[in-house]
N, C-alpha and C positions, 0 to 999 in steps of 0.2 A: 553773594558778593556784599561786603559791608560798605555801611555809608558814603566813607572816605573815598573808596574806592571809584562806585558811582557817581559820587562826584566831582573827582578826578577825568571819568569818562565824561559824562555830561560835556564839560572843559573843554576838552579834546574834541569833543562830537560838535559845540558851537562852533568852536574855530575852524572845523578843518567843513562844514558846511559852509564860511566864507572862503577857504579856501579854493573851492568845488564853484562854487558860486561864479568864480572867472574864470571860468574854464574851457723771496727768496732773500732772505737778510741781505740790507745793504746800510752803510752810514758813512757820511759823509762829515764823522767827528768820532774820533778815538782817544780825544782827549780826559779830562776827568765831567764829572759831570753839574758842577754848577756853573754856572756863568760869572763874567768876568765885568765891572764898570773900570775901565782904565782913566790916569787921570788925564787923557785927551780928551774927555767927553764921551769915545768910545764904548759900546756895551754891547755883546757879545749873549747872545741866549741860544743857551743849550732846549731844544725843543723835540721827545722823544714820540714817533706816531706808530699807528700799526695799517697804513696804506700804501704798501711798496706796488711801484709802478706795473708790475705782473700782472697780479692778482686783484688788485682796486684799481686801475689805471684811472678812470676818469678821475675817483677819490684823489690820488697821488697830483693829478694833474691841478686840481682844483685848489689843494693845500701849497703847491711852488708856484702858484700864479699868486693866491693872496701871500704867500713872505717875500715873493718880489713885489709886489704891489706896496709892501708893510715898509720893506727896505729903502725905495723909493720916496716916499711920506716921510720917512726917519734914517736918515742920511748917516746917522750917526751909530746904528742899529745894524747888525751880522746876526743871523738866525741861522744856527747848526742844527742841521738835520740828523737825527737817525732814527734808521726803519726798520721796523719787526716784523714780522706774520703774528700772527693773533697768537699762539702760543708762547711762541721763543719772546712775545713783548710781554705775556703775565708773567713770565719766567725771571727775565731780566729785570723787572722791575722789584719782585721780593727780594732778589739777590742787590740790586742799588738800596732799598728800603734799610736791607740791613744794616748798611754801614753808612747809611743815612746822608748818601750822595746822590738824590732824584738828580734827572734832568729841572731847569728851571719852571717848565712847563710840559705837559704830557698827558695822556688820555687815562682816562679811567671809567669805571663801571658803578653802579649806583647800588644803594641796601647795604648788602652784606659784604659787599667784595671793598665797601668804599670802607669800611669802617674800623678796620685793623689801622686803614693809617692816618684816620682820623685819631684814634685812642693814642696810636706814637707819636701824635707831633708833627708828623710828617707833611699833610696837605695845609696851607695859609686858607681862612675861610676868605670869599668872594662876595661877603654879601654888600658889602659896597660897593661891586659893579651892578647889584641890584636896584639899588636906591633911586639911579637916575632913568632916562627913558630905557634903557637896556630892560630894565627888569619887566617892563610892561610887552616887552615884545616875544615872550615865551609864551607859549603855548602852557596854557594852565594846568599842574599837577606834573608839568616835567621837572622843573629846580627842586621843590619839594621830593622828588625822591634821589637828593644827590643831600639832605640835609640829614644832619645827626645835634642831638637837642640843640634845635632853634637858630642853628648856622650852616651857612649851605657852602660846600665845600667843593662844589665843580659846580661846570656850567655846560648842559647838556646839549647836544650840537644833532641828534638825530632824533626821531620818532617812528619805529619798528613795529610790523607784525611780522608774520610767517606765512604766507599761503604754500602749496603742493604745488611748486609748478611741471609745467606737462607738457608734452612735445606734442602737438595735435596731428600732425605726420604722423605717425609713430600711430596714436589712438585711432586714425582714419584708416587705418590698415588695418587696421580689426573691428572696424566698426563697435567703436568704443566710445563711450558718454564721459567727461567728468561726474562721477560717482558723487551721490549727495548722501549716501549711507552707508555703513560701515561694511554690510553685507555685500553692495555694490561694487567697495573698493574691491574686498576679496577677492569678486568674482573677474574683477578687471587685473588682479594680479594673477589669477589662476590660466587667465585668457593669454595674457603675454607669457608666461614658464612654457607653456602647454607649445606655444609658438615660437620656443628659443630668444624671445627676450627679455633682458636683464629690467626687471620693474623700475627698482629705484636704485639712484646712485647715494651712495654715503662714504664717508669717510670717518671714521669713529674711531681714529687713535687719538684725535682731538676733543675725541669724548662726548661736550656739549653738543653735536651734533646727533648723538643718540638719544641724549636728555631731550632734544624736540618731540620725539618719537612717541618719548614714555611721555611727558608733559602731557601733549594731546589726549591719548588712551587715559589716564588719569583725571584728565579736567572734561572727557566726554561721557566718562563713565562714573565719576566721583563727583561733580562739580566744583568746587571750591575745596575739597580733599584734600589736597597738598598743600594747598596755601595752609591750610589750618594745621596739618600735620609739621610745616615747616616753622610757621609762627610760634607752634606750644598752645594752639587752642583745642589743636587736635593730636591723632596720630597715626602711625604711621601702618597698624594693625589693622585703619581702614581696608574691608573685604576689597573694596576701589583700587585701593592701591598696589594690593597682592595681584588682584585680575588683569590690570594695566600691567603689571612685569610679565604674568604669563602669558597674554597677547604680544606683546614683543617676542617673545620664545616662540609663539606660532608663528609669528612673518618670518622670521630666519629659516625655521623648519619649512615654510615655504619658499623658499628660495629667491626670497621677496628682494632680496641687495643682491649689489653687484658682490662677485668674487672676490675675497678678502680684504673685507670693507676694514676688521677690528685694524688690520696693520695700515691702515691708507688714511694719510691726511686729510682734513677737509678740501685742500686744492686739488690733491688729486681725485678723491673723491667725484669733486664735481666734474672734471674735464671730462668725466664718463657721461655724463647729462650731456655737458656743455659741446662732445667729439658724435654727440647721439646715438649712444652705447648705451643708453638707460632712459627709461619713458619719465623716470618722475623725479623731484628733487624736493624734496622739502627746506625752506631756506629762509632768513629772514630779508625783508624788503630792501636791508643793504646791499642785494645782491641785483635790482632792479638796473643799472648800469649796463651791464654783462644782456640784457635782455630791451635794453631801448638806448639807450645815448652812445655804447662806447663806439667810437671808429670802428678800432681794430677787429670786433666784431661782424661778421656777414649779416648784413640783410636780412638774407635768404632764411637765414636760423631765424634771429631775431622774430619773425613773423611766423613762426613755426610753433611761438612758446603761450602760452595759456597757463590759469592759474585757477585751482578750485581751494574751496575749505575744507579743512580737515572733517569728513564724514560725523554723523552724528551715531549714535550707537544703541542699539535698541534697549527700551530702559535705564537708557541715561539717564543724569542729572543736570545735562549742560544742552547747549543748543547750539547749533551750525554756527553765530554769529559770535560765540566765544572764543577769542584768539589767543595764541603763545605771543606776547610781544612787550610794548612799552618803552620807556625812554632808554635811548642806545647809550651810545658814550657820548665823555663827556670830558672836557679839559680842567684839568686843576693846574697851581701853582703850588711849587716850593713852599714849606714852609720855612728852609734856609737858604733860600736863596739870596744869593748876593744881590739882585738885581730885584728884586720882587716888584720892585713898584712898573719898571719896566714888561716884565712881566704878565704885569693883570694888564697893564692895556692893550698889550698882543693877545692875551686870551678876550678883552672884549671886541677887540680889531677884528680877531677872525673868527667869532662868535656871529660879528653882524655882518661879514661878507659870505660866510659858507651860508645863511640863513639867503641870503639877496640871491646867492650865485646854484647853490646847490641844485634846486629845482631843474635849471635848465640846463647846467653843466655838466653836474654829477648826476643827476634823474635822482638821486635818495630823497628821504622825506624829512625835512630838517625841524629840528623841536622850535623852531622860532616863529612868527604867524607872516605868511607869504602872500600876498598880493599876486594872483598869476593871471588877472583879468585878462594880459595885450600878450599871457605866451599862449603859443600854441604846445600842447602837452602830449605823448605819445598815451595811446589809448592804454594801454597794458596799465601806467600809470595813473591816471584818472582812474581805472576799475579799483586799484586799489587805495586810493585815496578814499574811494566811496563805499567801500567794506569798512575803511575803518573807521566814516564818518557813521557808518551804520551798527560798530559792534556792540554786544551787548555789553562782554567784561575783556579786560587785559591782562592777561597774567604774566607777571614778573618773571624772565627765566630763570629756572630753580636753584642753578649754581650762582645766582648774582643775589637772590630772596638771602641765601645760607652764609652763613660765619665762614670764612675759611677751612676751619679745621672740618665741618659738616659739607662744607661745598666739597673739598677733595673726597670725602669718602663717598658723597654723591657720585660726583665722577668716575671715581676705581669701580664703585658698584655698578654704572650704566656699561663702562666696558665688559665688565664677567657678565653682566643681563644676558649681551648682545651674545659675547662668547661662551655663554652656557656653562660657565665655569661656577653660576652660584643658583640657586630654587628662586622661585619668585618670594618663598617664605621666607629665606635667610636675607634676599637683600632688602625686603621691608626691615627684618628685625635689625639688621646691620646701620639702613636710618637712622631710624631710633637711638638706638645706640649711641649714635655721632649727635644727633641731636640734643639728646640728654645730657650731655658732655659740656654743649654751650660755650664753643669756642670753636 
């Protein structure tokens, strides 16, 4: 792990010990997509998220309490909504990018995935919502990776790992452990086939959701491997890296997913976990909601779910406290937008309410530094606060580390992984390939 890195973590590991310490496409605007200042004083922002009331509900909940809240303050102020799922929102935004009609404000992702539209013009840099007390209230080494030379370009609104979550129903019926080795996992996926249960749920037509898979197996067997292979310090011929595709090829040959995971989106995907049709889900800790605050959620499940680390692996290079994770998304503005000034103060508006409210509303882990001294926290939560005040390294997910052009052919590649349509040899050299291209 290099310097930077470290101490990035470090950052992360003081703060979040005071943390601990108190302890279906919808849009509701079809119009074009910048926003409007009329001259009644009126202003009008167009605001595009990927939290539809379905699938994020508390998220969703959380984001139309603060632009009522916003609206309320600024009388003079209309906030349009529209909502994505996570794909159809990367999607629709290349296609607005093109012809260079963003919404006013809208989410984006940090590294590589931000910096196509940093190079067009496209994102206004933000670092004068840094300047004032805002900038002191981030969580150290999150805004630094939304920055491209020496201006930061979003403003990061979550802080992410991954754990395995598990159904301990499920594991009690077979007298089952969360597995702390890799051998252990097997033998705990070999136990459920053997007993007609489906291991883990996935959904991998959305791709990223198998790059978890390969991530792990790669950073538990290569350690820092991929980071180096994706940076140009390294590559991609790492023995690490070829092993981690072929371990993947073995879970499938073990009938380690549910039933036609390549075609199932990540929603569906999970309802397999979430309907108790599958013991395990690997997920990042946005999905903590779903498993302690939402309502609409039972109980009964909720108290059913448990969460281990991705196993270690004999003769690794990495240790149990190495996580897939780091700063989630993150809100930018227009660069043309009409409205801009209006603009950034809604993104610092709901910057420092989703930081105040997130914790106990939404249950996610927001990148801003939270005082939780007088809540009371659901345990599930607290464990993972405390993993990640304890990890060693964070690694970047790999489609977010990549360029575009290297991130999509990541992606093609982890679906043919999953669906055995490519060797573990070709899709290292296929990497590479995309890599060396550098774009």
């Amino acid at each position: 792990m290099s310097k930077k890195t470290m101490a990035i973590l470090l950052s992360w590991t003081l703060v979040l010990a005071v943390i601990l310490s108190g302890c279906n496409s919808s849009s509701s605007d079809e119009e074009g997509e910048t926003g409007s200042n009329g001259t009644d004083g009126k202003v009008t922002l167009k605001f595009m998220h990927l939290w539809p009331a379905g699938s994020s509900a508390q998220q969703n909940k959380l984001v139309n309490d603060i632009i009522k809240q916003y609206q309320t303050d600024h009388p003079n102020v209309t906030i349009k909504q529209e909502v994505l799922e996570n794909e159809q929102y990367k999607n629709k935004l290349k296609i607005l990018s093109a012809s260079n009609e963003l919404p006013d404000v809208g989410v984006t992702w940090a590294a590589g995935f931000l910096e196509p539209y940093v190079k067009g013009n496209l994102f206004a840099p933000v670092d004068d919502l840094l300047s004032d007390s805002l900038g002191e209230k981030f969580i150290a080494g999150t805004t630094e990776a939304y920055a491209i030379d020496g201006k930061t370009y979003a403003l990061p609104i979550e802080l992410n790992i991954s754990p395995i979550y598990y159904n301990k129903a499920i594991f009690a019926k077979y007298n089952l452990q969360p597995p702390a080795t890799y051998d252990e996992f097997l033998s705990v996926l070999k136990t459920l086939t053997e007993n007609g249960e489906v291991p883990i749920a996935l959904g991998n037509k959305d791709r990223w959701t198998g790059s978890l898979w390969y991530m792990y197996l790669a950073n538990r067997l290569g350690g820092d491997a991929l980071e180096k292979a994706i940076n140009g310090s390294g590559k991609f011929d790492d023995p690490a890296l070829t092993q981690a595709a072929a371990e993947v090829q073995k879970l499938v040959d073990m009938n380690a997913f549910n039933k036609g995971f390549n075609g199932l989106s990540n929603d569906e995907g999970k309802s397999e976990f979430m309907n108790e049709k599958a013991a395990m889900y690997l997920m990042g800790t946005w999905e903590l909601p779903n498993f302690t605050t939402n309502p609409d959620i039972p109980q009964e499940f909720k108290d059913k779910i448990g969460f281990f680390k991705f196993p270690t692996m004999e003769d690794g290079k990495s240790d149990i406290n190495s996580w897939v994770g780091g700063p989630g998304v993150g809100l930018f503005v227009a660069q043309n937008s009409k409205v801009k000034e209006e603009a950034q103060k809604f993104v610092q508006y709901f910057v420092e309410k989703w930081g105040e409210s997130s914790v106990t509303e939404a249950g996610v882990i927001p990148a801003t530094k939270v005082d939780t001294a007088a809540v009371q926290l659901p345990q599930l939560y607290i464990d993972l606060l405390n993993e990640l005040n304890q990890a060693s390294s964070l690694t970047l997910f790999a489609d977010v580390q990549m360029k575009p052009a290297a991130a999509q052919a990541h992606l093609d590649m982890i679906q043919a992984l999953f669906g055995k349509a490519v060797t573990p040899e070709d899709f290292v050299k296929n990497h590479q390939a995309a890599i060396d291209k550098g774009n």
